[in-house]
MARSETOR-592739 format. One record per residue: residue number from 1; residue in one letter; x, z, y of N, C-alpha, C, CB in turn. Coordinates in steps of 0.2 Angstrom, whole numbers, padded with zeros to 4 digits. Each point is the difference from the previous one (the first is absolute). Glycine has a CB too. Layout:
<pts>
{pt NUM; 'A'; {X; Z; Y}; {X; Z; Y}; {X; Z; Y}; {X; Z; Y}}
...
</pts>
This chain:
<pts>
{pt 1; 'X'; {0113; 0132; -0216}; {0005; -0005; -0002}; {0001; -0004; 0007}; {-0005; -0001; -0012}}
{pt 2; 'X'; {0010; -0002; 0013}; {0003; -0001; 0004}; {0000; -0010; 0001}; {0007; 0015; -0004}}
{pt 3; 'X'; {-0009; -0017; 0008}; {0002; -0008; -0003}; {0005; -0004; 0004}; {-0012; 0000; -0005}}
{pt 4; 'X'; {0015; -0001; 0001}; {0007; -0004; 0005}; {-0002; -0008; 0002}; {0011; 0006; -0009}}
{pt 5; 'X'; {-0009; -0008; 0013}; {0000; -0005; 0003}; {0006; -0004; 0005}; {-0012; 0005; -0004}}
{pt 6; 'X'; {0013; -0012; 0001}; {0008; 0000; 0003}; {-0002; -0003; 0008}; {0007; -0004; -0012}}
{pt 7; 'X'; {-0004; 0004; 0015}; {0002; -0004; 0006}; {-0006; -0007; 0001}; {0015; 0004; -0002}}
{pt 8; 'X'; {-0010; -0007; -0002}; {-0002; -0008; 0001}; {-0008; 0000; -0004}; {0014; -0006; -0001}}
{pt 9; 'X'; {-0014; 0011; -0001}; {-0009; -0002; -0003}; {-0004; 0001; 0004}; {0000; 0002; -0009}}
{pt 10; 'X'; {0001; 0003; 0014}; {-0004; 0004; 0005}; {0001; -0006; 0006}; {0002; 0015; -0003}}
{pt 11; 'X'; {0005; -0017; 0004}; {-0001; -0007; 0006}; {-0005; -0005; -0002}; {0012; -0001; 0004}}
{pt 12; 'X'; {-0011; -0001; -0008}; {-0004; -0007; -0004}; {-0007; 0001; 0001}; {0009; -0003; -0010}}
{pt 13; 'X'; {-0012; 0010; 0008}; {-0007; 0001; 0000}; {0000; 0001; 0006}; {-0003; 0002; -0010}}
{pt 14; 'X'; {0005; -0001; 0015}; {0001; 0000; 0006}; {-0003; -0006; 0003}; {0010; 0008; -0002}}
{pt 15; 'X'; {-0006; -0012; 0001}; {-0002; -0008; 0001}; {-0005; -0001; -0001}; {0007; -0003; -0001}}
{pt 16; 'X'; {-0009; 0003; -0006}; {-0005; -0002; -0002}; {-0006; 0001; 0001}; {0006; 0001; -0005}}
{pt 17; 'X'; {-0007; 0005; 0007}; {-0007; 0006; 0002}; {-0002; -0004; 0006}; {0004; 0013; -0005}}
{pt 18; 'X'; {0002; -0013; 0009}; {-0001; -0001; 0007}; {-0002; -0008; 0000}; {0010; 0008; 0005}}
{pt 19; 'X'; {-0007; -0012; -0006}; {-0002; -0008; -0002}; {-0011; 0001; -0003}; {0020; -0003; -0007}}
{pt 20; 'X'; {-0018; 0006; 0002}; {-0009; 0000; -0002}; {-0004; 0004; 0005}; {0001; -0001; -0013}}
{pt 21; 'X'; {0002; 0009; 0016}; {-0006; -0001; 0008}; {-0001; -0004; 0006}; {0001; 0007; -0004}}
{pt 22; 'X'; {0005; -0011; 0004}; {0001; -0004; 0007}; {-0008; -0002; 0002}; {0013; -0007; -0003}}
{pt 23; 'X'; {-0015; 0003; -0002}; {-0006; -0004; 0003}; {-0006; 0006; 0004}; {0001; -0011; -0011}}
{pt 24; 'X'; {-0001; 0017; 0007}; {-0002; 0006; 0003}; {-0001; 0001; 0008}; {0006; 0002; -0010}}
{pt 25; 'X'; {0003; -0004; 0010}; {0001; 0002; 0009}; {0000; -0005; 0004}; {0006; 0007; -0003}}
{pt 26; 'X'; {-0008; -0013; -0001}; {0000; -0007; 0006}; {0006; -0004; 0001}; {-0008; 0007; 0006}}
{pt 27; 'X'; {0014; -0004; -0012}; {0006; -0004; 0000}; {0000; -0005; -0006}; {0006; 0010; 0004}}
{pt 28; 'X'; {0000; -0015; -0003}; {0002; -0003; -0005}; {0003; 0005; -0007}; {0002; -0010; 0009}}
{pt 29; 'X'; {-0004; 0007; -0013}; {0006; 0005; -0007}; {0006; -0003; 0001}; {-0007; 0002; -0010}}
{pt 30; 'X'; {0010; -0005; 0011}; {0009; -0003; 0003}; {0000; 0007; 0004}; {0002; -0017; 0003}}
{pt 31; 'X'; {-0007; 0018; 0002}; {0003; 0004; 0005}; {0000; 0007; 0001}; {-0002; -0009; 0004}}
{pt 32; 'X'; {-0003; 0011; -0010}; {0000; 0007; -0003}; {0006; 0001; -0004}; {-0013; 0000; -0001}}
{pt 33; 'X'; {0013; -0002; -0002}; {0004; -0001; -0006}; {0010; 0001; 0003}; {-0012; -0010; -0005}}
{pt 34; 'X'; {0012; 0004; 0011}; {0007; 0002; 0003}; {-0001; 0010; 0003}; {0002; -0017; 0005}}
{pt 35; 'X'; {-0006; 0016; -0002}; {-0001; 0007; 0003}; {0000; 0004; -0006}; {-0007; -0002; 0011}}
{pt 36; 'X'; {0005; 0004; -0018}; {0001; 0005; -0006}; {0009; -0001; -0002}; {-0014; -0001; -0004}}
{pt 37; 'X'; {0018; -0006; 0005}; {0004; 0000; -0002}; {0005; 0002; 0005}; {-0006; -0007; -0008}}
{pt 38; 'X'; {0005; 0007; 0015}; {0003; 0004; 0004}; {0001; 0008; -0001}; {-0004; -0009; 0007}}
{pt 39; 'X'; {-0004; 0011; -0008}; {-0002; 0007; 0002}; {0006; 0003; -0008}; {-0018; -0001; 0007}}
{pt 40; 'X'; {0019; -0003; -0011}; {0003; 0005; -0006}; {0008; -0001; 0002}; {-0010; -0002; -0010}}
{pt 41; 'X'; {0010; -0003; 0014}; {0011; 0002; 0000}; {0000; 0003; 0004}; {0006; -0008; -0003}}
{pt 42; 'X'; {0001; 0012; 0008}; {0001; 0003; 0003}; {0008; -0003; 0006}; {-0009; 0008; -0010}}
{pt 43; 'X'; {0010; -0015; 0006}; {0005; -0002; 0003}; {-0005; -0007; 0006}; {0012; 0003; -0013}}
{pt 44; 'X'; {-0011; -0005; 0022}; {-0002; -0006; -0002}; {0001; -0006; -0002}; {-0002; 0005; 0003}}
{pt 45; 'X'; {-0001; -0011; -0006}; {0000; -0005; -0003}; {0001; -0007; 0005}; {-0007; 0007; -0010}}
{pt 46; 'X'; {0008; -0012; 0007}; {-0001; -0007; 0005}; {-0003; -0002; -0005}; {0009; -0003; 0008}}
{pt 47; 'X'; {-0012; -0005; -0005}; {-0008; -0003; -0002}; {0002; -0002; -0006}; {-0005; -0004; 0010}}
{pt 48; 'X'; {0012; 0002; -0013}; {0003; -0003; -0005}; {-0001; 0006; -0006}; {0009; -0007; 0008}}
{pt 49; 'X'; {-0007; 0010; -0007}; {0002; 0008; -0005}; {-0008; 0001; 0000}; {0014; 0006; 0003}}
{pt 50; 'X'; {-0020; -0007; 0001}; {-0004; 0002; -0001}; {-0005; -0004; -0006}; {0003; 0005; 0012}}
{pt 51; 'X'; {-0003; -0014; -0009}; {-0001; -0003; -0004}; {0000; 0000; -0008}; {0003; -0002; 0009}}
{pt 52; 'X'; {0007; 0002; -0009}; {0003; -0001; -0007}; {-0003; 0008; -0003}; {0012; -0010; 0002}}
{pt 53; 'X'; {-0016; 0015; -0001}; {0000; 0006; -0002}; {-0008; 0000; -0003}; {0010; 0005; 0009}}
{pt 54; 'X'; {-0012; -0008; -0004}; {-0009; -0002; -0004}; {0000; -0005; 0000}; {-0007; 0005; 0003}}
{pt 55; 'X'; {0010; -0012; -0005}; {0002; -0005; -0004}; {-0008; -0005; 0004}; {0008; 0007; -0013}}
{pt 56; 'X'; {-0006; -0006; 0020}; {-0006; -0007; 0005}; {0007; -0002; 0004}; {-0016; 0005; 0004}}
{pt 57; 'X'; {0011; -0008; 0001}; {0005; -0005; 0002}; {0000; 0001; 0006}; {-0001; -0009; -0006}}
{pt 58; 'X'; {0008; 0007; 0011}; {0003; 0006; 0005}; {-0004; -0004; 0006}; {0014; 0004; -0004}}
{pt 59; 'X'; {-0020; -0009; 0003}; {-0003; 0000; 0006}; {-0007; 0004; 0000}; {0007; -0011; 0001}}
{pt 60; 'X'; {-0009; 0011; -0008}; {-0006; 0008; 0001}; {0005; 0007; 0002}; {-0011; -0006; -0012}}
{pt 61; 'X'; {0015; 0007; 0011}; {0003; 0006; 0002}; {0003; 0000; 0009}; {0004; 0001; -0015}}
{pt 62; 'X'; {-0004; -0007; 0016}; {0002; 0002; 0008}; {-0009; -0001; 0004}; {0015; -0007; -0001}}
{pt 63; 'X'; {-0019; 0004; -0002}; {-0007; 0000; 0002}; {-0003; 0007; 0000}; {-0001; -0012; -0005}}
{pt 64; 'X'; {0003; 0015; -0001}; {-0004; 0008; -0002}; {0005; 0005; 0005}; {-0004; -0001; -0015}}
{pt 65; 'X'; {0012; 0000; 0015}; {0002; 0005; 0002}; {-0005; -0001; 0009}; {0013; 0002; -0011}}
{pt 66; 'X'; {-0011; -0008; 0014}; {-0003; -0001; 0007}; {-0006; 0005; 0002}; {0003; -0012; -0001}}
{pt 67; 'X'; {-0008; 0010; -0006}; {-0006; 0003; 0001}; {0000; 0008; -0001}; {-0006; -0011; -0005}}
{pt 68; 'X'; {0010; 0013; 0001}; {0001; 0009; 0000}; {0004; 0001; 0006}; {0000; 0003; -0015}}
{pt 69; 'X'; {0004; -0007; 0019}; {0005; 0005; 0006}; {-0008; 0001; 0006}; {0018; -0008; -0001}}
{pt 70; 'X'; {-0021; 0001; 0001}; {-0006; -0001; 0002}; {-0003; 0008; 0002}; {-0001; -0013; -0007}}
{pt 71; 'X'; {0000; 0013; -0002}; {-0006; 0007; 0000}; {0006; 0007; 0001}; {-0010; -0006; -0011}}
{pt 72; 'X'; {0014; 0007; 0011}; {0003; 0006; 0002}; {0004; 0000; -0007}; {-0009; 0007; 0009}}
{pt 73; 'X'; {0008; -0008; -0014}; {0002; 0002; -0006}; {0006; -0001; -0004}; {-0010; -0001; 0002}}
{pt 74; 'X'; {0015; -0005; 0002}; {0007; -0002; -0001}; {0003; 0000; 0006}; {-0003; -0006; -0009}}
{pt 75; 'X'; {0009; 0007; 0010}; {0004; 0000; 0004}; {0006; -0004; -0001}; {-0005; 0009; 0002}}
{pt 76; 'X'; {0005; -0013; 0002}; {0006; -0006; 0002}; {0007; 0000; 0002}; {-0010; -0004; 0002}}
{pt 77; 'X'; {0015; 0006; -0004}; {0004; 0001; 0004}; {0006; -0006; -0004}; {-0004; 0015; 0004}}
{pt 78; 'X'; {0010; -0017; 0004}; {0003; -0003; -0002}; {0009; 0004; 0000}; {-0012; -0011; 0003}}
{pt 79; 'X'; {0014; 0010; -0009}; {0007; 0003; 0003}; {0005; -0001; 0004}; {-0001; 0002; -0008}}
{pt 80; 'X'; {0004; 0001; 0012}; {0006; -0002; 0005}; {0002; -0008; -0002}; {0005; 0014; 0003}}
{pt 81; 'X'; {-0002; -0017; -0001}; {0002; -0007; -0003}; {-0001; -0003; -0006}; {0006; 0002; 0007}}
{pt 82; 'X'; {-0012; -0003; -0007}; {-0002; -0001; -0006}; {-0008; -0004; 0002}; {0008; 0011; -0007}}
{pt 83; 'X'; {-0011; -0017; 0004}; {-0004; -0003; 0001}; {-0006; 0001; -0004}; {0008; -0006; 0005}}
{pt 84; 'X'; {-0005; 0009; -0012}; {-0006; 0002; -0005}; {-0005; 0004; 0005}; {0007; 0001; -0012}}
{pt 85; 'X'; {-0014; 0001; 0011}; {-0002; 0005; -0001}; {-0003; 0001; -0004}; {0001; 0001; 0008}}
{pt 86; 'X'; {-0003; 0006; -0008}; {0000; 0008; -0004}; {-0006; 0002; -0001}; {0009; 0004; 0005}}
{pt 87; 'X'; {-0011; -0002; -0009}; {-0010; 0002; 0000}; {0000; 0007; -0006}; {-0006; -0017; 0001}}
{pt 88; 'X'; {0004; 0021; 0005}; {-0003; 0007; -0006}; {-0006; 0003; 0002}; {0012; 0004; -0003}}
{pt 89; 'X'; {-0013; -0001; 0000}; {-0008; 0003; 0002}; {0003; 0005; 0003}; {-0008; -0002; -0009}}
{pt 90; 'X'; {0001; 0003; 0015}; {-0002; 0007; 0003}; {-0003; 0005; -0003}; {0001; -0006; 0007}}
{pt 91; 'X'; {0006; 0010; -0008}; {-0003; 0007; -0005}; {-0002; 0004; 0005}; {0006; 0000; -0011}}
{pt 92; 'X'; {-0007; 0002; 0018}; {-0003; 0005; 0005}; {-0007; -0002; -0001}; {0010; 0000; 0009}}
{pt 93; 'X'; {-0014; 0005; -0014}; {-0008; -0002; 0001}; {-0004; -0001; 0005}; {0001; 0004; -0006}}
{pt 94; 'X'; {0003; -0001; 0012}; {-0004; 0003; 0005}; {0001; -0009; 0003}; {0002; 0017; 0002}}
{pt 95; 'X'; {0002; -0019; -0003}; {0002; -0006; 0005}; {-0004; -0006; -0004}; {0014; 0005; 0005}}
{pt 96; 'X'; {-0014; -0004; -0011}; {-0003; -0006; -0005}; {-0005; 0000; 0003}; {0004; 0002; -0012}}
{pt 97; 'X'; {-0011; 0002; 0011}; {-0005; 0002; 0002}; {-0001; -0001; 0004}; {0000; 0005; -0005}}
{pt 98; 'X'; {0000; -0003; 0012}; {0003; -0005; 0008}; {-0003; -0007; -0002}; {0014; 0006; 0003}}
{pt 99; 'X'; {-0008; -0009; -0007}; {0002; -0008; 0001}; {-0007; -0001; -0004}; {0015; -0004; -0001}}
{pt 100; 'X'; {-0018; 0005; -0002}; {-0004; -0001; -0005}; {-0006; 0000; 0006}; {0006; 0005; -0013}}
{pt 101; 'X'; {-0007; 0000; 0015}; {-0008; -0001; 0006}; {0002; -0002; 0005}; {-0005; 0009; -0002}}
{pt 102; 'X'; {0011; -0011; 0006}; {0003; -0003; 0005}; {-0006; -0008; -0003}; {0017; 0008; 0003}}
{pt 103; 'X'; {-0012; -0012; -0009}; {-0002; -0006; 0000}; {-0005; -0001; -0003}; {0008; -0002; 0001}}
{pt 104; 'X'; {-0015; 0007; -0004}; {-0006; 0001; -0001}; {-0004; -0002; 0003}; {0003; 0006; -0004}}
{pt 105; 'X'; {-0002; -0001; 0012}; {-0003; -0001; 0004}; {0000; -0006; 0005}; {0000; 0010; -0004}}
{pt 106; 'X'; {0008; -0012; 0004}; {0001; -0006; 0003}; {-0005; -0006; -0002}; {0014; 0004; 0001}}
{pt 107; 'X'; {-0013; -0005; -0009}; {-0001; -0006; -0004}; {-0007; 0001; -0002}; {0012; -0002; -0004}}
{pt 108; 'X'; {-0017; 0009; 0004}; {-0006; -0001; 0000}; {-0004; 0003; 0006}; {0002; -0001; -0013}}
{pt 109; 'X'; {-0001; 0007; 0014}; {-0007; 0003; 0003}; {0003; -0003; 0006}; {-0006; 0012; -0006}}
{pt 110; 'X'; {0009; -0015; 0010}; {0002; -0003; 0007}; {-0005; -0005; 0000}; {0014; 0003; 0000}}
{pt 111; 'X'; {-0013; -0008; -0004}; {-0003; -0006; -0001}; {-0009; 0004; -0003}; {0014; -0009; -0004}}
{pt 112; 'X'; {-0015; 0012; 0003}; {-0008; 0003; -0002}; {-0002; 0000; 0005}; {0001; 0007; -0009}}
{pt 113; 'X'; {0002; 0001; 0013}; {-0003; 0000; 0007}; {-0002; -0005; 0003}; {0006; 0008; 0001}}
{pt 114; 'X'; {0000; -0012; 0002}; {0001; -0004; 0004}; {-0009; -0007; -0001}; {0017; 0004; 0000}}
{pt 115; 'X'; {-0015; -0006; -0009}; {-0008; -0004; 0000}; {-0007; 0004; 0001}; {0007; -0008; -0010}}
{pt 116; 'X'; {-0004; 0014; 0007}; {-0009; 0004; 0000}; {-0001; 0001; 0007}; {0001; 0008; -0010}}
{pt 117; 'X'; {0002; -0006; 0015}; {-0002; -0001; 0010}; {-0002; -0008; -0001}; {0012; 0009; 0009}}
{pt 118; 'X'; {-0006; -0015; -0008}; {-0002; -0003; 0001}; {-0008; -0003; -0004}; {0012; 0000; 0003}}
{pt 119; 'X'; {-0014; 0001; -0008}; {-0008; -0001; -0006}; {-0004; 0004; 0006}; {0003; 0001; -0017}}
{pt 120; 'X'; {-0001; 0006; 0019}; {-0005; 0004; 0002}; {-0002; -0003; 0008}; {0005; 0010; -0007}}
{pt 121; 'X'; {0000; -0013; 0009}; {0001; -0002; 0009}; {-0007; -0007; -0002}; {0019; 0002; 0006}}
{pt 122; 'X'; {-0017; -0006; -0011}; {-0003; -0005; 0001}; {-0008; 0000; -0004}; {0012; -0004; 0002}}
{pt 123; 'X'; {-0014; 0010; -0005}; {-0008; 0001; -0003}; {-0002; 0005; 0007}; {0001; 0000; -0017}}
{pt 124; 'X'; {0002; 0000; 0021}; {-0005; 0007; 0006}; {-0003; -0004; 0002}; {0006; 0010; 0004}}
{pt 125; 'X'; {-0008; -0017; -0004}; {-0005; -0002; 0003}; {-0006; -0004; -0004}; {0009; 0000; 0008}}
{pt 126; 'X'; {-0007; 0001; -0014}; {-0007; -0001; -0006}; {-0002; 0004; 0001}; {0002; -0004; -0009}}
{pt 127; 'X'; {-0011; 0004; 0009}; {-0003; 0006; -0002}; {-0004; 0001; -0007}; {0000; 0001; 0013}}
{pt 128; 'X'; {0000; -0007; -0016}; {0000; 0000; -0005}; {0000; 0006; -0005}; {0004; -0010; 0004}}
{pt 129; 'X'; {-0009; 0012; -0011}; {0000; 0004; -0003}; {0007; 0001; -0002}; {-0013; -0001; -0002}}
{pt 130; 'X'; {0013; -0004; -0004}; {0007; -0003; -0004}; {0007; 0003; 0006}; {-0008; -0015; -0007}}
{pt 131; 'X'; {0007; 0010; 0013}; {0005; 0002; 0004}; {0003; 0007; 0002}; {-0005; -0009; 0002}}
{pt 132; 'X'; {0000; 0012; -0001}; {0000; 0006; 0003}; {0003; 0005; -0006}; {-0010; -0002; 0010}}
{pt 133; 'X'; {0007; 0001; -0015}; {0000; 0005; -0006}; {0009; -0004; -0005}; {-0019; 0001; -0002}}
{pt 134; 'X'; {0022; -0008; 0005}; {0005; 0001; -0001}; {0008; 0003; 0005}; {-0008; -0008; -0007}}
{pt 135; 'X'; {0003; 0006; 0013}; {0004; 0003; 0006}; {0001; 0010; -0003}; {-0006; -0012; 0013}}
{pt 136; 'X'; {0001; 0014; -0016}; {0001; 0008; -0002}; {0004; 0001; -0004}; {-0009; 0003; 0001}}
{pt 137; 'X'; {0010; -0007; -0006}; {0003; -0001; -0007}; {0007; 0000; 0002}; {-0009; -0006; -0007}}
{pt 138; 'X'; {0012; 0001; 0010}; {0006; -0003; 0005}; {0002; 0009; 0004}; {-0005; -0016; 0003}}
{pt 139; 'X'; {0001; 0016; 0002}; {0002; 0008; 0004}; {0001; 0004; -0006}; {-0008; 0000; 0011}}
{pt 140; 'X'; {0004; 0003; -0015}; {0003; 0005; -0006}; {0006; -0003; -0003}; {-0010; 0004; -0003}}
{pt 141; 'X'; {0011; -0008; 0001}; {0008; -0003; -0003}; {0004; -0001; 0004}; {-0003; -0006; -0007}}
{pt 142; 'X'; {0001; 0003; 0014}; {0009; 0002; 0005}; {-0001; 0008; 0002}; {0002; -0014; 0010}}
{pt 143; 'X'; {-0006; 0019; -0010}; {-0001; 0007; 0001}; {0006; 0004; -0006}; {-0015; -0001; 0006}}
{pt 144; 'X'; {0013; -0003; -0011}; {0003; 0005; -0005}; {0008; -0003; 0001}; {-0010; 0004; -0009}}
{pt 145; 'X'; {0012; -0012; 0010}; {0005; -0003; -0002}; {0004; 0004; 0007}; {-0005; -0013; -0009}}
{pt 146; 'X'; {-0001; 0014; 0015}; {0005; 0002; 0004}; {0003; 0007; -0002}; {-0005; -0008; 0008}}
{pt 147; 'X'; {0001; 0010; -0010}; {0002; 0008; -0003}; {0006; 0001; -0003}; {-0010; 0002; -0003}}
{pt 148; 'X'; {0010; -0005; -0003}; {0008; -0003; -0003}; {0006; -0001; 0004}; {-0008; -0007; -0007}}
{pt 149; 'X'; {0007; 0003; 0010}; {0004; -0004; 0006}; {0004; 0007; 0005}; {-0010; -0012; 0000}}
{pt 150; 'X'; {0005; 0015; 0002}; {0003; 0006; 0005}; {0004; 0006; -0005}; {-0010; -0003; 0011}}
{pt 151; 'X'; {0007; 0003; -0016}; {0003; 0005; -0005}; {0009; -0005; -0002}; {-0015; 0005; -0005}}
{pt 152; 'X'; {0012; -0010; 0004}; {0008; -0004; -0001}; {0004; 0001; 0005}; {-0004; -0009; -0005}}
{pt 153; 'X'; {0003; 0006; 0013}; {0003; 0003; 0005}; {0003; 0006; 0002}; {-0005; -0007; 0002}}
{pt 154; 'X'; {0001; 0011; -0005}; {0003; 0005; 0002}; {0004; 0006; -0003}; {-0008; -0004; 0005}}
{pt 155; 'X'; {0007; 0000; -0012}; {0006; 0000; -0006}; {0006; -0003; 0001}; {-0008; 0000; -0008}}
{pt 156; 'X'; {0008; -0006; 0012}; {0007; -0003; 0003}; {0001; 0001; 0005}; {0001; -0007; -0005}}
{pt 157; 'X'; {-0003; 0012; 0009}; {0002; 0002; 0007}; {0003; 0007; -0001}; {-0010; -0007; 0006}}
{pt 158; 'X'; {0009; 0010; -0011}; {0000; 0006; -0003}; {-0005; 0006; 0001}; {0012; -0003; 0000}}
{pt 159; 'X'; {-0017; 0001; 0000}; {-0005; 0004; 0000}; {-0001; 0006; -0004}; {-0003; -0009; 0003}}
{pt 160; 'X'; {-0002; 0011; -0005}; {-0002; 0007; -0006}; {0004; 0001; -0005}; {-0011; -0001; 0001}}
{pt 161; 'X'; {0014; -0005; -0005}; {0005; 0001; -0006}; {0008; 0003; 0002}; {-0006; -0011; -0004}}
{pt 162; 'X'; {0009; 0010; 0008}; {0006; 0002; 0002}; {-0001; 0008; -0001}; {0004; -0010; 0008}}
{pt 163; 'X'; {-0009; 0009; -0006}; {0000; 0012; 0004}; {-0003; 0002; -0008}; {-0006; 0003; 0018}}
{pt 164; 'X'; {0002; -0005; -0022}; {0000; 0001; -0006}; {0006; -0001; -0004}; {-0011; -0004; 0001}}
{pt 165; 'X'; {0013; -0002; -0001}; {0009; -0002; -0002}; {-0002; -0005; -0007}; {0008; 0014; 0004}}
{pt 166; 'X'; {-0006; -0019; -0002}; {-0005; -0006; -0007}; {0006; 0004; -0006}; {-0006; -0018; 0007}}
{pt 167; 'X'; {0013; 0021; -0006}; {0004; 0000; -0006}; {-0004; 0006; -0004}; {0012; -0004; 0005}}
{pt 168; 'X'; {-0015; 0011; -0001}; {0000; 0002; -0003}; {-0006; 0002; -0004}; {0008; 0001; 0008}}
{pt 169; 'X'; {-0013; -0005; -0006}; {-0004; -0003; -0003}; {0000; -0004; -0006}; {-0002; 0003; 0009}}
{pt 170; 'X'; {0006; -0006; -0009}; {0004; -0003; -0006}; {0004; 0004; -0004}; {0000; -0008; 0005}}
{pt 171; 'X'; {0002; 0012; -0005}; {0003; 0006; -0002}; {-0006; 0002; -0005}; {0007; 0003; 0012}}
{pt 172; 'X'; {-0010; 0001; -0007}; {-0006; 0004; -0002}; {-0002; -0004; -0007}; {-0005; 0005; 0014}}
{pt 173; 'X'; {0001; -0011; -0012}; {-0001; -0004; -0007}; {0002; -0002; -0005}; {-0003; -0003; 0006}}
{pt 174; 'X'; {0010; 0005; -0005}; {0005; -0001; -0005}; {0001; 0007; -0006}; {0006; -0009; 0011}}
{pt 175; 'X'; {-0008; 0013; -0007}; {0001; 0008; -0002}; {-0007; -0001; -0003}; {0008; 0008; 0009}}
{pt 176; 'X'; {-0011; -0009; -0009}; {-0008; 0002; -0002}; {-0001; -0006; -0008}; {-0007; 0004; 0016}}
{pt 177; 'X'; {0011; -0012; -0014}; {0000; -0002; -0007}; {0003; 0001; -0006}; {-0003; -0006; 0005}}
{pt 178; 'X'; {0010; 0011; -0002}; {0006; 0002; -0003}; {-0005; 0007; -0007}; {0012; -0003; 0015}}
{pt 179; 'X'; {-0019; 0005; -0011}; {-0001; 0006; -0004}; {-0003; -0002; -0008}; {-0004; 0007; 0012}}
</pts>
């Protein structure tokens, strides 16, 4: 049996879905929410038409869209004489994905590292049990965060993923839930 589903039900729950995982990802729902309601049209929109389409107000829509060109995930364009601009989603995975660890690592593990050295710089001269046994705890948490970190870098530099091919790997995953 076969089950039909129109257009506009699949966008809305689109929105929807996205809007209730935000907090998930560390987003607002406004700004999930604009990002589902992008990812379902295929024309792009201005902040107006985005608004009046999820029925908020066009200054949470210029706040969210900022925050998704931020993450890679919208793109901004303004037409040849013309002052509007234009907001659609970045449907290149490979490039989504990018933006996404680009400003991850910018907005957390940058700031991790950087306090965990500085905590560690400033207990190497406790010898304190407590001290010492937190200065270890700190080294293990920037050791792995740095791990993370050079794995990120070298995902945006194009490291091991390209020569694998991230599409085709996506691909692959796609074929195997399709069974």
């Amino acid at each position: 049996m076969v089950c039909m589903t129109d257009l506009k039900t699949v966008q809305d729950g689109l929105v929807e879905l996205w809007g209730r995982l935000a907090p998930f990802w560390g987003v607002a729902p406004t700004t999930a929410r604009v990002h589902g309601w992008l990812l379902g049209r295929d024309e792009p929109l201005d902040g107006q038409a985005i608004a009046d389409g999820l029925g908020t107000s066009r200054g949470a829509v210029s706040m969210a869209c900022r925050e998704l060109v931020d993450w890679g995930l919208v793109l901004s364009e303004r037409p040849p004489g013309s002052r509007r601009v234009l907001y659609r989603a970045e449907t290149d995975l490979e490039r989504a994905i990018r933006g996404i660890v680009a400003t991850r690592k910018r907005r957390e593990w940058d700031p991790l590292l950087e306090h965990l050295a500085h905590w560690r710089s400033g207990l190497s001269r406790d010898r304190s049990r407590p001290g010492a046994e937190l200065r270890r705890r700190l080294g293990e948490l920037e050791g792995v965060v740095s791990l993370a970190d050079r794995a990120a870098t070298s995902f945006l530099k194009g490291g091991l993923l390209p020569r694998w091919g991230l599409r085709a790997m996506v691909a692959s995953a796609g074929r195997r839930r399709e069974r």
